[in-house]
C-alpha positions, 0 to 999 in steps of 0.5 A, spaced: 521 453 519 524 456 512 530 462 514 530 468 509 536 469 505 542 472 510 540 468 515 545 463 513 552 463 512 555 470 513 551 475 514 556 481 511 557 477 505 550 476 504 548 484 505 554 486 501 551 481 494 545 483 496 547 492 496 551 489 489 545 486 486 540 492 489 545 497 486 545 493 479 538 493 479 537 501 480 542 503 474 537 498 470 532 501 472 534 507 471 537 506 464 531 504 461 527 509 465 531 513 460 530 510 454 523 509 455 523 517 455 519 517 462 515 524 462 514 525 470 507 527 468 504 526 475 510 530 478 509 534 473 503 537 476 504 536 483 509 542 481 504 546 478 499 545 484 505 549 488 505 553 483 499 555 483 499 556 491 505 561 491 502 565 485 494 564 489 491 561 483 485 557 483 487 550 485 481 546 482 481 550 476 488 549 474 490 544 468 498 542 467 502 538 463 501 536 456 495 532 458 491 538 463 490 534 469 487 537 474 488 538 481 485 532 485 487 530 492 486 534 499 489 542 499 494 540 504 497 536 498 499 542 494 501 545 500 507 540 501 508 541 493 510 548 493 516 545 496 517 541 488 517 549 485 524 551 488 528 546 483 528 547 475 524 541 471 530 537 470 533 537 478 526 536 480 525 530 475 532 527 478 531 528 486 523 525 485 527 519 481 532 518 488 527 519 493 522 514 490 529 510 490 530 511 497 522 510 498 522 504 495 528 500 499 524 504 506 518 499 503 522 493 502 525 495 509 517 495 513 515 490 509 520 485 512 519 488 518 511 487 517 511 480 514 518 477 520 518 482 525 526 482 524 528 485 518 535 483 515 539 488 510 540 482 505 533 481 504 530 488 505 536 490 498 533 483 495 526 486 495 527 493 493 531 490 488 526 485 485 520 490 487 523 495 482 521 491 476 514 491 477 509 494 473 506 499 480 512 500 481 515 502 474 509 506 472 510 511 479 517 513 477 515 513 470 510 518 473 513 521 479 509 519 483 507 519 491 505 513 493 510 510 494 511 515 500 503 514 502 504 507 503 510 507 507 506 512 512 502 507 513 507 501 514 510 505 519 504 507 523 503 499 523 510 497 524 510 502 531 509 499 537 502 499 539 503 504 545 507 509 542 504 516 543 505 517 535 502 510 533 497 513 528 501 519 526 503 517 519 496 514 517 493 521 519 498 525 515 497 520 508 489 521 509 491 529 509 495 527 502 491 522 499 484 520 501 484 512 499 488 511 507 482 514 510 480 506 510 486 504 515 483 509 520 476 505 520 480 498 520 483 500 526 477 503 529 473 496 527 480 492 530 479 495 537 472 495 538 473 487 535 478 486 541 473 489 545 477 489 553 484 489 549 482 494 544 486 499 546 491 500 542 488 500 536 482 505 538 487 509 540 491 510 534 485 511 530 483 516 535 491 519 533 490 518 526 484 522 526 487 527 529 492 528 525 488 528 519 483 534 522 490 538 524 492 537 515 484 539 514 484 544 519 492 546 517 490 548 510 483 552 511 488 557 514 492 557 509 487 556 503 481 557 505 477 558 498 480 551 496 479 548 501 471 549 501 471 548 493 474 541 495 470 539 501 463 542 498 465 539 491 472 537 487 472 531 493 465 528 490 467 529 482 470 522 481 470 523 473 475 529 475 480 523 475 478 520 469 475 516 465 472 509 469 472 505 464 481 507 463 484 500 462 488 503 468 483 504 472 485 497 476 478 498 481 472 495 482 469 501 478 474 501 473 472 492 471 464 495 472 466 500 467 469 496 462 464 490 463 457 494 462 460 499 456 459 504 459 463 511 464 459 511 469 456 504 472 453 508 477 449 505 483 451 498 480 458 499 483 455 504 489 452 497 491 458 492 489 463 497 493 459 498 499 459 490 500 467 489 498 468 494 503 464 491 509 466 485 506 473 486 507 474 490 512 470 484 516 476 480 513 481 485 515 479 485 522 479 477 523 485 476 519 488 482 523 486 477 531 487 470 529 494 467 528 500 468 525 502 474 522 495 477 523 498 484 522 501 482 516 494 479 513 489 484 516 493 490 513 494 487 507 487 485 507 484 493 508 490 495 502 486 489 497 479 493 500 480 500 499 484 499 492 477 495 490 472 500 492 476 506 491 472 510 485 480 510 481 485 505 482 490 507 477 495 500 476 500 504 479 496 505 486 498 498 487 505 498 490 502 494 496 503 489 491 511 488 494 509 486 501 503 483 499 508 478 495 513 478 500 507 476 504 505 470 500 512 467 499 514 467 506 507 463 507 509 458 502 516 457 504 514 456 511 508 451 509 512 448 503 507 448 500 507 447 491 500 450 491 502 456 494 508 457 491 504 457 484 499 463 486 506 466 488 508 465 482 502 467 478 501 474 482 508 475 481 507 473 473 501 478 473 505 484 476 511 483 472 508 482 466 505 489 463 499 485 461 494 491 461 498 495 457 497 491 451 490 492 451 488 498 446 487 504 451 486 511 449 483 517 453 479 521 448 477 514 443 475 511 449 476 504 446 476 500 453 468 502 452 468 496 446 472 491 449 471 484 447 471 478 453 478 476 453 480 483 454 476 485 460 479 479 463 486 481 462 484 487 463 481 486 470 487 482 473 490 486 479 483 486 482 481 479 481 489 478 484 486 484 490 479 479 489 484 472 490 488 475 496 482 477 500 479 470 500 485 466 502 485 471 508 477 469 510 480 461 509 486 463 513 482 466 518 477 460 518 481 456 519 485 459 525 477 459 529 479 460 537 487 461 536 490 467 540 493 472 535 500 474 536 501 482 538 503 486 533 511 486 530 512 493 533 510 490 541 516 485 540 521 491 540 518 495 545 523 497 551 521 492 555 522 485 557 519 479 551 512 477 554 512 469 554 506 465 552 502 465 559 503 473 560 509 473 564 516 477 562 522 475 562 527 475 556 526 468 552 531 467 546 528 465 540 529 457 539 527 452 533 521 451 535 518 457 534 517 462 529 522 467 528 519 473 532 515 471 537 517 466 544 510 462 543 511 455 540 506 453 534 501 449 535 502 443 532 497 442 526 490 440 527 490 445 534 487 451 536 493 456 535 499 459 538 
């Protein structure tokens, strides 16, 4: 097996270099935030919504920034933005770029602990440090943001040990803030109806997850009544509220349609495509998710893939599910060493490192995206055929692990109690060469039925 990088040599001096490196990184980073005038537009009307909350405006009858956005997500969100009206533009700007910072590198972090079950220091700094440069990333400090808080609210639920009482919570909580997680509470509903006798686990976490998201509806109907009722009744049904389908942002499956057919509404053409990538997906995401090595990486990776797809507007900076994904991809390659593998790694890393869909002409009130040509809708269409790519690999993945018994999740594996061995007994085993890194049972040599 192919060790991470800081779990050679000494440990300490391989954390410090990668500290040193992450810290370079960010003040970069941040340098060209500023010559680039990032404007925090997102952050901007986040702020507005709480505004609007503490003076009892109409929350969906609001416009902020330059642009006049409107209010889009559940009015539990903008209950919690009230909180962004206490600091002046300038402060408020500043904290949102060190939190997304501090965001990230908790991404880093749960994405080693999804992909290895044992996250090291070095590697979580080298992560954030590469991950800061690509384009979702760039683009939700740019804006302010908060996806990278959603995505860490679910890679914390999946990284919880399957029986903690609070396994469930955060995925809940960032419905309550952001619709497109609702998908991760069907996955796991699917995954223990899957599992049928040991299904458990997961049914009981989508069982929390619902809960929690109830208790954010419920918690804002006190609260907002009238806005909950507007949502719920109406603004939650108007897609184009977001924008335009046809945005060369719009990095969705509408989006690609939207552009393909030269129109902003590909209406029951994208109905029916959605409908079939979410079962699709899905289905893949469940099987992923019971067969083989890392299937709690592949399964989770596989429904972020889906809900980006079919999610009516997947903005491109909603795909910062692109760091684990590729932390994903590259721990695969290095463990198969396989050439084939390292160049798709590659080439997702060129795809989300190169800004390539802004160099198409984009306007939202000239709308040239409705007249683009063929090698424009190709470009254009990159971050779903990438989500497209990743869900195939999965099926073949799960094809090719048919009767192989999946590993329990990386969070079963730091449960207080003693490691379980391969035959189902419990005692305390050491890791040993033989063995993946973070389960005691040894690889099934190939051609095998699994682990």
């Amino acid at each position: 097996m192919t060790a991470w990088p800081g779990r050679l040599g000494r440990p300490g001096r391989s954390t410090l270099a990668a500290a040193a490196g992450c810290l370079v990184s960010f003040c970069l980073f941040l340098l060209a935030q500023r010559a680039s005038h990032a404007d925090s537009v997102d952050l901007l009307v986040y702020r507005a919504e709480g505004w609007t909350v503490r003076t009892g405006g109409d929350l969906y009858a609001m416009r902020a920034a330059h642009r006049d956005l409107p209010a889009t997500y559940p009015p539990f969100a903008a209950l919690l933005f009230t909180a962004l009206t206490l600091p002046g533009t300038t402060a408020l700007r500043v904290l949102a770029e060190l939190a997304n910072l501090g965001l990230l590198l908790a991404l880093a972090h749960l994405s080693v602990r999804l992909v290895d079950g044992r996250p090291r220091a070095a590697v979580t700094l080298t992560v954030a440090a590469l991950g800061v440069w690509c384009e979702p990333v760039w683009q939700t400090l740019r804006n302010g943001q908060i996806n990278l808080l959603v995505v860490v609210l679910v890679l914390w639920d999946l990284t919880r040990p399957a029986g903690h009482r609070w396994a469930g919570f955060g995925t809940g909580l960032a419905t309550g803030i952001k619709l497109t997680p609702a998908l991760f509470v069907v996955h796991l509903a699917a995954t223990g109806l899957a599992r049928r006798t040991a299904g458990g686990p997961w049914l009981r976490r989508a069982a929390v997850a619902t809960a929690a998201f109830g208790g954010t509806a419920a918690l804002a109907a006190l609260a907002l009544p009238h806005d909950s009722l507007r949502f719920w009744t109406g603004a939650v049904f108007a897609i184009d509220r977001v924008g335009n389908a046809e945005d060369t942002a719009n990095q969705s499956l509408r989006g690609v349609l939207a552009r393909l057919l030269h129109t902003g509404d590909p209406g029951p053409w994208w109905t029916a495509a959605a409908a079939a990538v979410a079962v699709l997906g899905l289905t893949v995401a469940v099987r992923t998710r019971l067969a083989g090595p890392r299937g709690a990486a592949w399964g989770a990776l596989a429904c972020a893939a889906t809900a980006l797809l079919v999610s009516p507007v997947s903005w491109s900076h909603h795909w910062v599910w692109c760091v684990p994904a590729g932390l994903l991809l590259v721990r695969e390659a290095a463990d198969r060493r396989s050439p084939a593998r390292w160049a798709g790694t590659a080439a997702a890393a060129a795809l989300f490192c190169s800004y390539a869909l802004w160099r198409i002409p984009h306007s939202p009130e000239l709308r040239p995206e409705l007249h683009q040509s063929g090698g424009q809708m190709l470009l254009d269409a990159g971050y779903p055929a990438a989500g497209a790519a990743f869900l195939a690999l999965a099926a073949l993945r799960a094809a090719g692990a048919r009767g192989s018994v999946s590993r329990s999740d990386p969070g079963d594996r730091r449960g207080r109690g003693p490691r379980a061995r391969c035959d189902g007994t419990s005692a305390p085993l050491p890791a040993s060469p033989r063995t993946d890194a973070s389960s005691p049972c040894p690889r099934a040599p190939a051609g095998g039925s699994g682990t």
